[in-house]
C-alpha positions as CSV (number, residue, x, y, z in Angstrom):
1,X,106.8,101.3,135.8
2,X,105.0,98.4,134.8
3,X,103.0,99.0,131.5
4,X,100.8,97.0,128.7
5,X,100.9,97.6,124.7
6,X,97.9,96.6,122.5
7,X,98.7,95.9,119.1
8,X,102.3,95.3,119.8
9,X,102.8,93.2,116.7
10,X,101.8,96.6,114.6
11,X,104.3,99.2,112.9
12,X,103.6,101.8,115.9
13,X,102.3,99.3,118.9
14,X,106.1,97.5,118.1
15,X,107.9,100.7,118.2
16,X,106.4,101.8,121.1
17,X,107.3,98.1,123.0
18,X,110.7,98.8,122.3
19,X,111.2,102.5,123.6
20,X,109.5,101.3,126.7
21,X,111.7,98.8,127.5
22,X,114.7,100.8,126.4
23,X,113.6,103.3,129.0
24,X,113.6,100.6,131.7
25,X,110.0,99.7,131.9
26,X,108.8,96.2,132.2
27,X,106.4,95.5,129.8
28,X,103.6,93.1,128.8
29,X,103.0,93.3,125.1
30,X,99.4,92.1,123.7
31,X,98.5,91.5,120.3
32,X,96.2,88.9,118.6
33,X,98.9,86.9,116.8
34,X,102.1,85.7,118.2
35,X,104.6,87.9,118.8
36,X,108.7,88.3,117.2
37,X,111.6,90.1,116.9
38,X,110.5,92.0,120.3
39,X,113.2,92.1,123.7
40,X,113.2,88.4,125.4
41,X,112.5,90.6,128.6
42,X,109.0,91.7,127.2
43,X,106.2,89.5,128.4
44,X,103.7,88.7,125.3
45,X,100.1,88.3,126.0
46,X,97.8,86.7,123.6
47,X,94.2,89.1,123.0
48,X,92.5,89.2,119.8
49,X,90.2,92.5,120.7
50,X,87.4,91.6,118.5
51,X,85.9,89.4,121.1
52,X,85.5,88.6,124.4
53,X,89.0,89.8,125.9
54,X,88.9,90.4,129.6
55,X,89.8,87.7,131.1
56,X,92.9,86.9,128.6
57,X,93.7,90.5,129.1
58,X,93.5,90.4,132.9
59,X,96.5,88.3,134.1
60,X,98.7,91.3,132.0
61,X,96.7,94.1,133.2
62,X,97.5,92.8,136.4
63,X,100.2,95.2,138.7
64,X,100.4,97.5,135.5
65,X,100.8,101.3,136.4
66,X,99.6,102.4,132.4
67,X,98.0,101.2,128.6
68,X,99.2,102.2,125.6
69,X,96.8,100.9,123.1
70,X,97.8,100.7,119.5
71,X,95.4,98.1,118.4
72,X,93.2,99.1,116.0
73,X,91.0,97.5,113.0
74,X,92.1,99.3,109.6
75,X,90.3,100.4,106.6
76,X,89.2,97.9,104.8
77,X,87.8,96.0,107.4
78,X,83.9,95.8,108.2
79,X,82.2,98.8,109.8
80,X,81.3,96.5,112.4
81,X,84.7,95.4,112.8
82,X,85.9,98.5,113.1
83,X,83.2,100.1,115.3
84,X,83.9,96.2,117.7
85,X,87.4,96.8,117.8
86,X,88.2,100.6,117.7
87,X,84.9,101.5,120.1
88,X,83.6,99.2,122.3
89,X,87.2,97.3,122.9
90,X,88.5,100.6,124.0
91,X,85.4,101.2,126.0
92,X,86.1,98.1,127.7
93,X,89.6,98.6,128.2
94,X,89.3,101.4,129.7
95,X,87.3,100.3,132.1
96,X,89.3,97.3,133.0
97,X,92.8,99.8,133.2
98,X,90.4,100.9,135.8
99,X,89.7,98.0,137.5
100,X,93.1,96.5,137.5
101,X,94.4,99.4,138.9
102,X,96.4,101.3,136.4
103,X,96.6,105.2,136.6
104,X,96.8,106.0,133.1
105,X,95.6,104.9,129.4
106,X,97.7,106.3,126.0
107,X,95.5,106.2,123.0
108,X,96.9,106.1,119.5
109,X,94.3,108.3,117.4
110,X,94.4,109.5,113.7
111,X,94.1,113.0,111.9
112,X,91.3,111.2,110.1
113,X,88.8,112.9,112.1
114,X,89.9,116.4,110.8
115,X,89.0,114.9,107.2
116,X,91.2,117.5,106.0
117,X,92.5,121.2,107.4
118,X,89.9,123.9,107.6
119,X,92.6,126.1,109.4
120,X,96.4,126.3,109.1
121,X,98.3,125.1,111.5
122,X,95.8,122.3,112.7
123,X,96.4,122.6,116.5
124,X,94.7,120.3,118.9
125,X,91.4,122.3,119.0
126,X,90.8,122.2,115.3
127,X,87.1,120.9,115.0
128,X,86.5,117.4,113.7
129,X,84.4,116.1,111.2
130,X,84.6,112.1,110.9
131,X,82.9,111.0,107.6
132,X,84.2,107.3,107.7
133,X,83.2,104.5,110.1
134,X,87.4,104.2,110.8
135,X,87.7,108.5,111.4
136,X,84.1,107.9,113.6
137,X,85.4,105.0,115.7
138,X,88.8,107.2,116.8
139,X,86.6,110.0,117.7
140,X,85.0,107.6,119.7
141,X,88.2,105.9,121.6
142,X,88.8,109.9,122.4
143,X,86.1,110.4,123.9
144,X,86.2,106.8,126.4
145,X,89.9,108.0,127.3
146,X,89.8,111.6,127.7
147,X,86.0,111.5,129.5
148,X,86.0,107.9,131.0
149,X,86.9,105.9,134.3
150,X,87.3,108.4,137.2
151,X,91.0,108.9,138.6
152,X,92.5,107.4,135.4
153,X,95.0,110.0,133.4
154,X,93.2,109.7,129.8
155,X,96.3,110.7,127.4
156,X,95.1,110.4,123.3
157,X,98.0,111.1,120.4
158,X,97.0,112.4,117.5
159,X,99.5,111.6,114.9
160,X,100.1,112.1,111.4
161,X,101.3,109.4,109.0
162,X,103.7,107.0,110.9
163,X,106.6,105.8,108.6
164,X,109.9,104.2,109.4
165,X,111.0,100.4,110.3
166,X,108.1,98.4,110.0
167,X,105.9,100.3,107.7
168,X,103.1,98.3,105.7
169,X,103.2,97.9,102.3
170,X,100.3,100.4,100.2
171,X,100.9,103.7,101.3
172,X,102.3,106.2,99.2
173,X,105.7,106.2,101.2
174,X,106.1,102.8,100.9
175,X,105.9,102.8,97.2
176,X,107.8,105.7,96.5
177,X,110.5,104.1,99.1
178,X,110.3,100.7,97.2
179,X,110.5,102.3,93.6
180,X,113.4,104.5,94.7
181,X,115.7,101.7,95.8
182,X,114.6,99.7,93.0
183,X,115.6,102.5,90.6
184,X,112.0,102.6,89.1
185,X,110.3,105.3,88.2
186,X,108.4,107.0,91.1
187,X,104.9,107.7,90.0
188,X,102.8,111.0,90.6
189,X,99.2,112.1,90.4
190,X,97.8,115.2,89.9
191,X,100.0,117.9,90.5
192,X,102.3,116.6,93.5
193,X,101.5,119.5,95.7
194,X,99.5,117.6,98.0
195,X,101.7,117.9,101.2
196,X,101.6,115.8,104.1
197,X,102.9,115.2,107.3
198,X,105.4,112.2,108.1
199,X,106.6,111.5,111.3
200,X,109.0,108.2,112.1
201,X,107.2,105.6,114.4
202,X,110.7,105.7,116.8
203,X,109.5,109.4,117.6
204,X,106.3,108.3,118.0
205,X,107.4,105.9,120.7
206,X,109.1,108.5,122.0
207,X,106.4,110.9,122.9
208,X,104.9,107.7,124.3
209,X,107.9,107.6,127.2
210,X,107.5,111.0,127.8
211,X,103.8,110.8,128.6
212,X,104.0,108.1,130.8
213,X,106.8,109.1,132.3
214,X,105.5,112.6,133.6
215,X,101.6,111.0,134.0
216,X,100.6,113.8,131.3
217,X,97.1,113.6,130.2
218,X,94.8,115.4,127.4
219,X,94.7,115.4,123.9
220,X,98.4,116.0,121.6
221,X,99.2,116.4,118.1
222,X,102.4,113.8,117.3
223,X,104.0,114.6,113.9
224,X,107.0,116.1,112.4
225,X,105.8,119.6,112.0
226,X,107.0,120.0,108.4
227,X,104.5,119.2,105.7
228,X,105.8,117.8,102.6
229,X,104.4,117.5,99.1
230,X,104.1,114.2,96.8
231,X,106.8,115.8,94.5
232,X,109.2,116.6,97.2
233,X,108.8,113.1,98.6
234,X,109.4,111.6,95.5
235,X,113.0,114.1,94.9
236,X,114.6,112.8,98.4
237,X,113.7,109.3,98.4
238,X,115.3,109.6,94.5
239,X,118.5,111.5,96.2
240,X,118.7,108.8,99.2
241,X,118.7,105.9,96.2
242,X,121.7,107.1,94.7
243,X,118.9,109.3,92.3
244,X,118.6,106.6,89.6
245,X,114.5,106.8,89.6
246,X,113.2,109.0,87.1
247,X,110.1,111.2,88.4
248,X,106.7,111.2,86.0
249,X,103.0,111.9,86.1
250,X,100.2,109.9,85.5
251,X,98.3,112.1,84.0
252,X,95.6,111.1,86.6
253,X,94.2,114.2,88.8
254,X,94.5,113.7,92.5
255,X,91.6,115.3,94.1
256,X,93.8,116.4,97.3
257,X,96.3,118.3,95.3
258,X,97.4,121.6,97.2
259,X,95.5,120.1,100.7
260,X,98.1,120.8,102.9
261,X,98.5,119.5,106.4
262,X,100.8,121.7,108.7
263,X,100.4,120.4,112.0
264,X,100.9,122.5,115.4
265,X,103.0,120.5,117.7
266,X,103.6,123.0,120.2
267,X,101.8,121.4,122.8
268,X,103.8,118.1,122.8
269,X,107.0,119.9,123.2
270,X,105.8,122.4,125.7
271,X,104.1,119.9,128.1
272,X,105.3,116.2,126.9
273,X,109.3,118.2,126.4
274,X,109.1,116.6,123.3
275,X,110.7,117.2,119.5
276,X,110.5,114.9,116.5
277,X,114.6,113.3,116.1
278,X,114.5,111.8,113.3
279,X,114.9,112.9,109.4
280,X,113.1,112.4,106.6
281,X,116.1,110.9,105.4
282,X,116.7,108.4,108.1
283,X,113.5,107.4,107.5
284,X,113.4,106.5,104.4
285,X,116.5,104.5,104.6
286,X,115.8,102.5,107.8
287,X,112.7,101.8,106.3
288,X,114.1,100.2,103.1
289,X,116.5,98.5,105.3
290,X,114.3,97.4,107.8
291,X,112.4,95.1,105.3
292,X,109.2,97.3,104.5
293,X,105.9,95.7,104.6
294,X,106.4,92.8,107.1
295,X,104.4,94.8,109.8
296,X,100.8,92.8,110.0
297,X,99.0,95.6,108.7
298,X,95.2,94.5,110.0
299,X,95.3,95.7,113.6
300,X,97.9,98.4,113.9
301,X,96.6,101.5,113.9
């Protein structure tokens, strides 16, 4: 299986490049910036997706039996950046997967459009209600892949908060990972009950080989399964450091404290045969070790 990867310079576009071609697939890997660290085997194609990007696109496309895009333009780009890249891009790729003769497009998509849980556990059917040009512009690229070319497979993951090797620098993960192995204090607002969902990018990439592998279409929720709050975050990256970090409070109210996102995955294992591998704990580590925050962070996801 032959099979191209948009935003394969990203934290999950590079993951996924490398379960592929771990799995025996040949792939092309796309990205706007030049590519490293990736197998010498993968082929790298140059496509910045905020302009004109058929042609450049169309040499890769070329013999390719799927498209796993993972490019996407981040918060705090533009609106019209966002809306360029994240919409009409994956419009137009879509379309071209089509033309070029490949049978199925994978769509990395966000639980942004849920805003936040109206109903425990959020299963794939949980309504959406996208208040930000980024959450609209996902809702979007679900709607070109699930509803678009006819006699393409439109697959869309909806996943969680990616962390492992790779991750940028800024979120709360990667502080708190930072801080821990640093020994310095690990900082919480409001309460630290706000519980979220973290799922490692390599299980991520996982899913992805199971999708393409059995040609599985619709709409999946990708996480770990297990929420976990701020505090708890904070206690095992302090016990994976050696527990030399001292947890405080800021004093400063967080305005999501007790929003808690407990995600269905049911779906994903009973059609995709898929679980989540990895621990909390291994990611943490590997993400310390891995060098945190070298991951271009503009076009990932």
């Amino acid at each position: 299986m032959r099979v191209l990867v948009t935003g394969a310079s990203g934290h999950v576009g590079g993951a996924v490049v490398r379960a592929l071609h771990a799995a025996g697939m040949t792939v092309a890997a796309a990205a706007r910036s030049p590519l490293a660290g990736l197998p010498p085997e993968v082929q790298p194609a140059r496509a910045d997706l905020g302009g004109p990007f058929a042609e450049t696109l169309r040499p890769a496309l070329a013999g390719c039996d799927a498209v796993v895009h993972c490019a996407a333009a981040l918060p705090p780009a533009p609106d019209d950046e966002i809306a360029a890249v994240n919409t009409a891009a994956t419009r137009q790729l879509v379309a071209l997967a089509r033309e070029c003769g490949a049978g199925q497009v994978l769509f990395l998509s966000s639980m942004s459009l849920l805003r936040r849980p109206l109903e425990l556990p959020v299963t794939e059917a949980h309504p959406v209600a996208p208040e930000t040009a980024y959450a609209r512009s996902k809702r979007d690229g679900e709607t070109a892949v699930l509803t678009g070319e006819a006699g393409l497979t439109g697959t869309v993951f909806r996943i969680t908060s990616p962390v492992g090797p790779g991750l940028r620098r800024g979120t709360l993960f990667s502080r708190f990972v930072r801080a821990a192995a640093a020994g310095e204090p690990l900082t919480l607002h409001g309460q630290g009950t706000r519980r979220q969902d973290y799922v490692d990018v390599r299980d991520i990439a996982d899913a992805a080989v199971r999708a393409l592998s059995l040609r599985a279409g619709g709409l999946f929720n990708i996480a770990s399964g297990v929420p976990v709050s701020n505090l708890e975050l904070a206690g095992r990256c302090r016990a994976v450091f050696g527990g030399r970090s001292e947890v405080v409070f800021s004093g400063l109210s967080d305005p999501d404290d007790g929003v808690v996102w407990e995600v269905c995955i049911g779906k994903a294992r009973h059609t995709l045969g898929w679980s989540p591998g990895r621990t909390l704990e291994a990611s943490i580590r590997d993400c310390q070790e891995a060098g945190e925050g070298l991951t271009r962070p503009d076009r990932t996801r």
